[in-house]
FIMIBA-487644 format. One record per residue: residue in three letters; x, y, z of N, C-alpha, C in turn; residue number from 1. Coordinates in steps of 0.05 Angstrom, whole numbers, plus 5000, padded with zeros to 4 digits. Layout:
N
{'ALA', {X, Y, Z}, {X, Y, Z}, {X, Y, Z}, NUM} ...
//
This chain:
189
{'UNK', {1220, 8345, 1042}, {1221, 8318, 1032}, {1247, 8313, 1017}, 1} {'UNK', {1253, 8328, 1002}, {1286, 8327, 0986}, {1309, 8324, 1009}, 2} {'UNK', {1308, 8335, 1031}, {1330, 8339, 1054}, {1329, 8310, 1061}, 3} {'UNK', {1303, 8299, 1064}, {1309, 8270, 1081}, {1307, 8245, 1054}, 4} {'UNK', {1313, 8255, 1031}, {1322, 8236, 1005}, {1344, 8239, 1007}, 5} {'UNK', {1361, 8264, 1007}, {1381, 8264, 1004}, {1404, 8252, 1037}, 6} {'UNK', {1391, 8255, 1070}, {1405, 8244, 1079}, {1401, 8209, 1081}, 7} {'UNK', {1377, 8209, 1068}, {1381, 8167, 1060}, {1403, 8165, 1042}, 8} {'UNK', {1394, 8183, 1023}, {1427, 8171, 0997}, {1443, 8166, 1015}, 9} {'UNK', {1457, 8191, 1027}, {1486, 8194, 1039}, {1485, 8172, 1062}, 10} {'UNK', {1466, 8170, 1078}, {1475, 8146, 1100}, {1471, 8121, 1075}, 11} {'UNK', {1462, 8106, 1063}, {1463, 8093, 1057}, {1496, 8085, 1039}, 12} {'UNK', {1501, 8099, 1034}, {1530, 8105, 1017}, {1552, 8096, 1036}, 13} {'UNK', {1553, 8109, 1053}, {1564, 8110, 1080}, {1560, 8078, 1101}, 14} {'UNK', {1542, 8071, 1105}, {1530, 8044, 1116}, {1542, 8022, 1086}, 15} {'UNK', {1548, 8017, 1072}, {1553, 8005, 1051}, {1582, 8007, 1044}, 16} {'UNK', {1594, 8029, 1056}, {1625, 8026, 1049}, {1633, 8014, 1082}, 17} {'UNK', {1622, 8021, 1101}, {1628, 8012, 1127}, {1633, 7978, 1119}, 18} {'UNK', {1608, 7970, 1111}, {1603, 7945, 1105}, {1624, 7929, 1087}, 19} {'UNK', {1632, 7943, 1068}, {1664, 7941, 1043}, {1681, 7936, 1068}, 20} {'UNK', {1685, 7952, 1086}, {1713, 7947, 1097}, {1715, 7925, 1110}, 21} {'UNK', {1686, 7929, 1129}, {1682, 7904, 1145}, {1683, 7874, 1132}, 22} {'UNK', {1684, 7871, 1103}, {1674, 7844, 1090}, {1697, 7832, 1081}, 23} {'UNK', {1723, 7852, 1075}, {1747, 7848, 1066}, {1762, 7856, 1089}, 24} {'UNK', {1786, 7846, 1103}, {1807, 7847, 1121}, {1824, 7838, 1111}, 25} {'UNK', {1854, 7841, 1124}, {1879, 7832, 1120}, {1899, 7831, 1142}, 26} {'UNK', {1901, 7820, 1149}, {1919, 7805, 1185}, {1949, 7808, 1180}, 27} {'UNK', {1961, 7811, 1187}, {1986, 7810, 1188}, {1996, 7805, 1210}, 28} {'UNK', {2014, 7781, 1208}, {2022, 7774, 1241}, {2047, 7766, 1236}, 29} {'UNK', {2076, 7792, 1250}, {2098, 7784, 1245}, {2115, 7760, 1265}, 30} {'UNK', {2131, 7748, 1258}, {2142, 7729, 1268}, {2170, 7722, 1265}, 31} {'UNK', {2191, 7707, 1274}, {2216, 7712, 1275}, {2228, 7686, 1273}, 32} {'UNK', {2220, 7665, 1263}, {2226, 7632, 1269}, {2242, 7612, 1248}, 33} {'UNK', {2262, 7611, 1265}, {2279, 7594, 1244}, {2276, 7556, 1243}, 34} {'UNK', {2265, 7560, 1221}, {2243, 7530, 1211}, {2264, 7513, 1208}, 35} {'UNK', {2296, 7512, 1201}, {2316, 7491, 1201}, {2337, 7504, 1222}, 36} {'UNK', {2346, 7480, 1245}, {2357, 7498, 1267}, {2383, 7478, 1257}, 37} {'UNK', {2384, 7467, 1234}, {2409, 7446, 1224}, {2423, 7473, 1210}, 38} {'UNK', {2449, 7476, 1215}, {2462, 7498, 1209}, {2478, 7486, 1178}, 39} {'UNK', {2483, 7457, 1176}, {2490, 7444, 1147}, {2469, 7451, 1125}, 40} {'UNK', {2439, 7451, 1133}, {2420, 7453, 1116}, {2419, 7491, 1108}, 41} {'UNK', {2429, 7499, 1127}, {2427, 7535, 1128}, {2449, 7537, 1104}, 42} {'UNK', {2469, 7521, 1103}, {2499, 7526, 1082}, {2489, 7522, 1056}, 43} {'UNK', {2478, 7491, 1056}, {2459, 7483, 1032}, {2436, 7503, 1010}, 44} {'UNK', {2421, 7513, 1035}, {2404, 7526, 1020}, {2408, 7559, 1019}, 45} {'UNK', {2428, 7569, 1024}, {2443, 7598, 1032}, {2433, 7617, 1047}, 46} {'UNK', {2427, 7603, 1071}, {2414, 7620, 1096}, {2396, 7600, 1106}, 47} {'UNK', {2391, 7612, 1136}, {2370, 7603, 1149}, {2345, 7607, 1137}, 48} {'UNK', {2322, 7585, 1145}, {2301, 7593, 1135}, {2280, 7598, 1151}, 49} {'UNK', {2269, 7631, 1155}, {2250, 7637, 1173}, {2241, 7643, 1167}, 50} {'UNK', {2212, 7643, 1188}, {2182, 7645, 1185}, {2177, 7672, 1190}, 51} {'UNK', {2176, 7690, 1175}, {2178, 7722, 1178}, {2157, 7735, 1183}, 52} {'UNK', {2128, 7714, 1175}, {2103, 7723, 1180}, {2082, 7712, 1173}, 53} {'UNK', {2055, 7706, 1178}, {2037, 7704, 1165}, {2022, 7730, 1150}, 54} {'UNK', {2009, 7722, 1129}, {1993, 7737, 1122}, {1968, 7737, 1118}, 55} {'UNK', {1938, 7740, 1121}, {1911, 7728, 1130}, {1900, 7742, 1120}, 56} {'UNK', {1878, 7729, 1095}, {1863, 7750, 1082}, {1826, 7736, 1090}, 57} {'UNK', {1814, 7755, 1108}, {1791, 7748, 1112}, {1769, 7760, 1099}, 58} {'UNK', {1749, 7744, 1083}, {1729, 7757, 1071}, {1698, 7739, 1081}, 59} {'UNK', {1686, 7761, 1084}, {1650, 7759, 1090}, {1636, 7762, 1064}, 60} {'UNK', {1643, 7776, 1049}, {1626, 7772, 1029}, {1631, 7749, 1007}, 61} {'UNK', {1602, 7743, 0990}, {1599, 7713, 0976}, {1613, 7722, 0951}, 62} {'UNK', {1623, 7746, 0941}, {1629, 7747, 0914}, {1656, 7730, 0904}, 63} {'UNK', {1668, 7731, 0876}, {1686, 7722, 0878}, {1714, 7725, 0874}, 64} {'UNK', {1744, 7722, 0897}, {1762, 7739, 0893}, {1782, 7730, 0896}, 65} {'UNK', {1799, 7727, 0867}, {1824, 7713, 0868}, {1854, 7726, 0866}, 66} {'UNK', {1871, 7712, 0880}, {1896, 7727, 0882}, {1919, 7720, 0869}, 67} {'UNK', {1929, 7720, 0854}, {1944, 7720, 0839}, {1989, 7730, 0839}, 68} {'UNK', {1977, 7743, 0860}, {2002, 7758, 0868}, {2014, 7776, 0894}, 69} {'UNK', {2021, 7778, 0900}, {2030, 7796, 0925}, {2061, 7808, 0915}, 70} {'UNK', {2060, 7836, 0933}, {2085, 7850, 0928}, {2095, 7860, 0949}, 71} {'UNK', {2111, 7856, 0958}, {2123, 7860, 0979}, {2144, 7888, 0984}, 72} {'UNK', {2143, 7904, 0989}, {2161, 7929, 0993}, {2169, 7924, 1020}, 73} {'UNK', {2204, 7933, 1009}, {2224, 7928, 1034}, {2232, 7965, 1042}, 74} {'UNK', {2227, 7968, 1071}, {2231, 7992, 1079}, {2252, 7990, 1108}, 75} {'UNK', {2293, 7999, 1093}, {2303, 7990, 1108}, {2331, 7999, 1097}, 76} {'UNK', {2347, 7985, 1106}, {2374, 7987, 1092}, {2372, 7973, 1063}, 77} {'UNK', {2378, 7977, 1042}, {2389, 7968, 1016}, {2390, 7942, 1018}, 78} {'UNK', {2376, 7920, 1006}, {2383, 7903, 1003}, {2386, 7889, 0969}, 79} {'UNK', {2412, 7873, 0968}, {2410, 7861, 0935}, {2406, 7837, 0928}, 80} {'UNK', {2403, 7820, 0947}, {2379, 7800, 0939}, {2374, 7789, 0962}, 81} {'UNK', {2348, 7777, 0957}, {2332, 7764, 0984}, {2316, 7747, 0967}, 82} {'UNK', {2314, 7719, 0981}, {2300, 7699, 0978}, {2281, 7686, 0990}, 83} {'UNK', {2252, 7686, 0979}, {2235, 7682, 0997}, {2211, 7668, 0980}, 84} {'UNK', {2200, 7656, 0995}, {2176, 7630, 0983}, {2152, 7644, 1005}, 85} {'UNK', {2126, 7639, 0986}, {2103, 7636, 0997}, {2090, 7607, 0994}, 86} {'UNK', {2075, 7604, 1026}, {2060, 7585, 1029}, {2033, 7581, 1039}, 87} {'UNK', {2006, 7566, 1033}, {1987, 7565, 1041}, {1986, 7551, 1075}, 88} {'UNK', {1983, 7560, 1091}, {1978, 7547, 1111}, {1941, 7540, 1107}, 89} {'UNK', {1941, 7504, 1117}, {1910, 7500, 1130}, {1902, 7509, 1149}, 90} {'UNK', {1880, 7525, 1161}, {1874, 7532, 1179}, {1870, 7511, 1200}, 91} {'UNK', {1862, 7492, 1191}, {1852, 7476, 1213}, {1884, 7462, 1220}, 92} {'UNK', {1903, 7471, 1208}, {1932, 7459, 1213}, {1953, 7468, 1213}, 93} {'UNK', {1982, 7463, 1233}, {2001, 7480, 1240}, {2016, 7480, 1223}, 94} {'UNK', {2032, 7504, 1214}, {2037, 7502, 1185}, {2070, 7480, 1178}, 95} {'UNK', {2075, 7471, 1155}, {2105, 7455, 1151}, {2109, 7481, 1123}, 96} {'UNK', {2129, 7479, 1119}, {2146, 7490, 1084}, {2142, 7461, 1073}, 97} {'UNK', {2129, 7455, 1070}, {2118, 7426, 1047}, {2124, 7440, 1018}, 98} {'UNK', {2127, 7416, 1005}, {2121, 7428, 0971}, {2088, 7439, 0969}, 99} {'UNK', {2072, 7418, 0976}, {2058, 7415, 0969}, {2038, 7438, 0984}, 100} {'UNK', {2052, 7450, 1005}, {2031, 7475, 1010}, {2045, 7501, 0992}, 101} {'UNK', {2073, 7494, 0980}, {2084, 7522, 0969}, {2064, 7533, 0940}, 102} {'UNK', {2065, 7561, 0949}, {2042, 7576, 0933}, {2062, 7591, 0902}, 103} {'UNK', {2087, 7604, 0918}, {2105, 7605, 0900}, {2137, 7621, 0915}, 104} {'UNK', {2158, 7618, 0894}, {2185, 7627, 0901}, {2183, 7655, 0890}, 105} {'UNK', {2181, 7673, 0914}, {2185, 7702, 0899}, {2213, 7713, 0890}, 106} {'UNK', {2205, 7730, 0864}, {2242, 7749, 0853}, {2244, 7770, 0869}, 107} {'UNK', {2267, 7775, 0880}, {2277, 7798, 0879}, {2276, 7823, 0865}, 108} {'UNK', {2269, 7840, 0863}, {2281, 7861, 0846}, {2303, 7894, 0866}, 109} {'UNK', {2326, 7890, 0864}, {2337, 7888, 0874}, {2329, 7928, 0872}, 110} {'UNK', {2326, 7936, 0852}, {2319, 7969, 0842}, {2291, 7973, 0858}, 111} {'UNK', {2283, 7962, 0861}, {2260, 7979, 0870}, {2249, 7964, 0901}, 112} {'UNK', {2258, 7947, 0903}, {2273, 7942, 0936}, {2246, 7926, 0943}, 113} {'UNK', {2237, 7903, 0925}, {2211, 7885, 0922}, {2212, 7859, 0923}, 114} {'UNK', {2197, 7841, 0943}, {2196, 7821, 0933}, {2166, 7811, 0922}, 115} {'UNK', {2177, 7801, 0896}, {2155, 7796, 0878}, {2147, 7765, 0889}, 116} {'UNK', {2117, 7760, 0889}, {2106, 7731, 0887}, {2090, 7727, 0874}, 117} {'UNK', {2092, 7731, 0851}, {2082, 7715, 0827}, {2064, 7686, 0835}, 118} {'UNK', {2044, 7677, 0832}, {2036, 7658, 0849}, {2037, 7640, 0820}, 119} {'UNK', {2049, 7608, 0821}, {2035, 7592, 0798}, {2015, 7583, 0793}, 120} {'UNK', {1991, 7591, 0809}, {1964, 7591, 0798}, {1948, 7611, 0817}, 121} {'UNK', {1936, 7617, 0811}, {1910, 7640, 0827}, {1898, 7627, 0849}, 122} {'UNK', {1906, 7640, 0866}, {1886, 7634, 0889}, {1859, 7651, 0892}, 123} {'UNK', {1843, 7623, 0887}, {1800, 7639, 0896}, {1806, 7633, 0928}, 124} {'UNK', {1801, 7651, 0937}, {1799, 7664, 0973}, {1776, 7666, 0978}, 125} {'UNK', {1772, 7638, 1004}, {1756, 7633, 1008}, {1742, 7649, 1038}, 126} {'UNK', {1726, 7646, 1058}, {1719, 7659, 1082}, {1750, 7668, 1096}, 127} {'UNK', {1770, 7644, 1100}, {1797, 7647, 1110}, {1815, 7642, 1095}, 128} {'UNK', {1841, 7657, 1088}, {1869, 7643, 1073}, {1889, 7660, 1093}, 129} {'UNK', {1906, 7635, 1100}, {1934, 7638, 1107}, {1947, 7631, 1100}, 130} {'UNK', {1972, 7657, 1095}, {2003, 7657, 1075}, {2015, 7659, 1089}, 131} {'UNK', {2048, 7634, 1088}, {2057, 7645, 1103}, {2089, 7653, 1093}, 132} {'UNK', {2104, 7673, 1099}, {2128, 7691, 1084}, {2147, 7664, 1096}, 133} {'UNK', {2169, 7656, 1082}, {2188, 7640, 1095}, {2204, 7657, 1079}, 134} {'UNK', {2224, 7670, 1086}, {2256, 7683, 1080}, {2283, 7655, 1080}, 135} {'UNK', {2296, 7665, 1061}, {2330, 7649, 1065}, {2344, 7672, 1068}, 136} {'UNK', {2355, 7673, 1090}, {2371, 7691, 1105}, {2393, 7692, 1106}, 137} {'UNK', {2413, 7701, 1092}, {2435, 7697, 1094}, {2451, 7709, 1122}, 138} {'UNK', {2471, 7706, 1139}, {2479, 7711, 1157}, {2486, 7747, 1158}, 139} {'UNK', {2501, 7735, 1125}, {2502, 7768, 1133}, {2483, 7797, 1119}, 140} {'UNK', {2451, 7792, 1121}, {2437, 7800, 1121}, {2410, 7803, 1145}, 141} {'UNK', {2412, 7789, 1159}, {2406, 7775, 1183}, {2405, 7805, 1201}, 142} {'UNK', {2419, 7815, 1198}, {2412, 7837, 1220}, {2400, 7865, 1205}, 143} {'UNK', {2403, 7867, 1182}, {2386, 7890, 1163}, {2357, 7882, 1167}, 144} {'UNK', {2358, 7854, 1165}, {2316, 7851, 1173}, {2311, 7851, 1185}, 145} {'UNK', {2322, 7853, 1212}, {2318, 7858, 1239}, {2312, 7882, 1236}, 146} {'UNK', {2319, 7897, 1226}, {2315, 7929, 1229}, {2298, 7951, 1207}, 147} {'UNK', {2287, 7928, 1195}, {2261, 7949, 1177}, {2242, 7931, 1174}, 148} {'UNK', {2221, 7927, 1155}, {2193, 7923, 1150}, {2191, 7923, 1117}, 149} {'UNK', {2173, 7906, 1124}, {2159, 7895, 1094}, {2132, 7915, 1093}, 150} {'UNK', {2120, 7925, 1066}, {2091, 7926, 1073}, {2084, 7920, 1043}, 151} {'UNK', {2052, 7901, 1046}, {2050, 7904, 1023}, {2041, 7927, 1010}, 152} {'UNK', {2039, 7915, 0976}, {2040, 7949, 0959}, {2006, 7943, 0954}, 153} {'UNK', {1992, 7964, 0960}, {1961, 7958, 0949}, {1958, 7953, 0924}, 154} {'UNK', {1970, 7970, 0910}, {1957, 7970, 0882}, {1962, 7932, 0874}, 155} {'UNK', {1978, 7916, 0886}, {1986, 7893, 0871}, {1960, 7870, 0887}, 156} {'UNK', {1944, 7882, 0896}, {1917, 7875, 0923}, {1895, 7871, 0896}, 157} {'UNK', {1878, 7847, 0897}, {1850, 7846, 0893}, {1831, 7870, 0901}, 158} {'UNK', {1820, 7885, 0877}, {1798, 7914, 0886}, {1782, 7911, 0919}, 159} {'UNK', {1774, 7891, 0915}, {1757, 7890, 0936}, {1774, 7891, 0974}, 160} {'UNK', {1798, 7878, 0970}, {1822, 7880, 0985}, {1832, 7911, 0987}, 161} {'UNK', {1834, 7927, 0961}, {1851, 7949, 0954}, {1833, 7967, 0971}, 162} {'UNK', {1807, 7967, 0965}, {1788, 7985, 0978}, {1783, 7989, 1003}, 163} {'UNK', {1787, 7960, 1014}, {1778, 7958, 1045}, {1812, 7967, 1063}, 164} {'UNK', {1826, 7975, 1052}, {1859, 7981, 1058}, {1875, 8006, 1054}, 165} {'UNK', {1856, 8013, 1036}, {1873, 8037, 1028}, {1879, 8052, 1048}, 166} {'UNK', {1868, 8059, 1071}, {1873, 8078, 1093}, {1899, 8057, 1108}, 167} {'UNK', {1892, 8028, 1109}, {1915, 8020, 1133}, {1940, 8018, 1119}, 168} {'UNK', {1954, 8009, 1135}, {1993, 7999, 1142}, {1985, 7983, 1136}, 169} {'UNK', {1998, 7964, 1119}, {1995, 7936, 1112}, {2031, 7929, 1111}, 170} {'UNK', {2036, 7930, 1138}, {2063, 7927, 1160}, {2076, 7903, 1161}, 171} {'UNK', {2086, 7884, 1153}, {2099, 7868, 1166}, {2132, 7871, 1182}, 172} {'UNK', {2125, 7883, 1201}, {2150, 7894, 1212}, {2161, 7876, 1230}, 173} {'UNK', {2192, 7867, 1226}, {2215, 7851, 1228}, {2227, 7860, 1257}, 174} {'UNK', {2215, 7878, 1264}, {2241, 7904, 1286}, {2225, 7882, 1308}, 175} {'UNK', {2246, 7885, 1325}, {2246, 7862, 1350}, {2215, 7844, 1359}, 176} {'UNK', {2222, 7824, 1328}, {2201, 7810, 1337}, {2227, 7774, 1333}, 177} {'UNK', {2229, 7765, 1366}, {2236, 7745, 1358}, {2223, 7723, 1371}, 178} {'UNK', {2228, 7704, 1361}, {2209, 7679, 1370}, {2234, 7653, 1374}, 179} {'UNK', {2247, 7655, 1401}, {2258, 7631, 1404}, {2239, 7605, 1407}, 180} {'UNK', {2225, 7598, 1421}, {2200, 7578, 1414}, {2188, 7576, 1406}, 181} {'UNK', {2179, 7548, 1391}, {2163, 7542, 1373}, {2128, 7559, 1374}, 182} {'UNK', {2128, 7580, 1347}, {2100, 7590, 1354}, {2081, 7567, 1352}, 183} {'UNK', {2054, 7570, 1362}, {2030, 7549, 1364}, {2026, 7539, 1336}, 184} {'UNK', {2028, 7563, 1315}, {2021, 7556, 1288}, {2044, 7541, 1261}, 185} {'UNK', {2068, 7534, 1275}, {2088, 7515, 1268}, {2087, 7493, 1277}, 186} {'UNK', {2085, 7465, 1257}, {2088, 7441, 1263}, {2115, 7445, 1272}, 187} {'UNK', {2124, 7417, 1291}, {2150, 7411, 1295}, {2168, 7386, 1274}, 188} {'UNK', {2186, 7399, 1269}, {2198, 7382, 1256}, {2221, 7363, 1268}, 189} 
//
């Protein structure tokens, strides 16, 4: 009788973390798209500005989980500064760099090779959220991101995120992903 108490504990432990992973996800879908193809506006704002990726945080469970931040680790050649904004895409809509969907302008930190996004207010994450990375690229950095990867850093992850991840790559890798035509999930401007 103790042998079949003790394998309910353990499947049940087991069936319940299955369930953790399954309830929290995280998507990453890299992309390569330059959102102003006006080369005066690229001078203006000091680089092209591309769509480097979405980021998609899916949750099944009802509890509640807000995000506050993301950290971005650059794995690649040295870079000393990079400029880059996060934005909410609607799901039900193709995404623009609006003000009014920007979530926030991340810092650089040029030592530990990060981009910070500090969000100006917390995002509560609902069944679906999509973020999406827009980079200012300068020309002559343009080919170093071509050739390494972003990933995010867990620990800067919501617990319930941190837990269901700890085992994956949380990859946004840059290496020959290019997108001369408009992806489906870009309005046209």
């Amino acid at each position: 009788m103790k042998h079949k108490k003790i394998s309910l504990t353990v499947l049940l432990i087991f069936t319940q973390s299955l369930c953790a992973t399954d309830d929290f996800k995280i998507i990453i879908n890299p992309l390569w798209y330059d959102l102003e193809k006006n080369s005066i506006n690229a001078e203006k704002f000091g680089g092209k500005w591309i769509l480097a990726g979405n980021i998609t945080f899916r949750k099944k469970a009802k509890e509640l989980v807000n995000l506050d931040h993301l950290y971005l680790q650059w794995e690649g050649e040295k870079i000393d500064n990079l400029l880059g904004s996060l934005y909410q895409k609607n799901v039900d809509k193709k995404f623009a760099p609006l003000e009014a969907n920007l979530v926030c302008d991340g810092i650089w930190n040029a030592s530990q090779q990060t981009l910070k996004l500090n969000f100006d207010r917390k995002q509560s994450l609902g069944p679906v959220n999509v973020f999406c990375l827009v980079l200012t690229v300068p020309k002559s950095i343009e080919q170093t991101l071509r050739h390494g990867k972003f990933h995010i850093a867990h620990e800067a992850l919501p617990e319930p995120f941190r837990e269901a991840t700890t085992k994956l790559s949380l990859n946004l890798d840059i290496i020959d992903v290019t997108t001369s035509a408009m992806p489906e999930c870009v309005e046209a401007r």
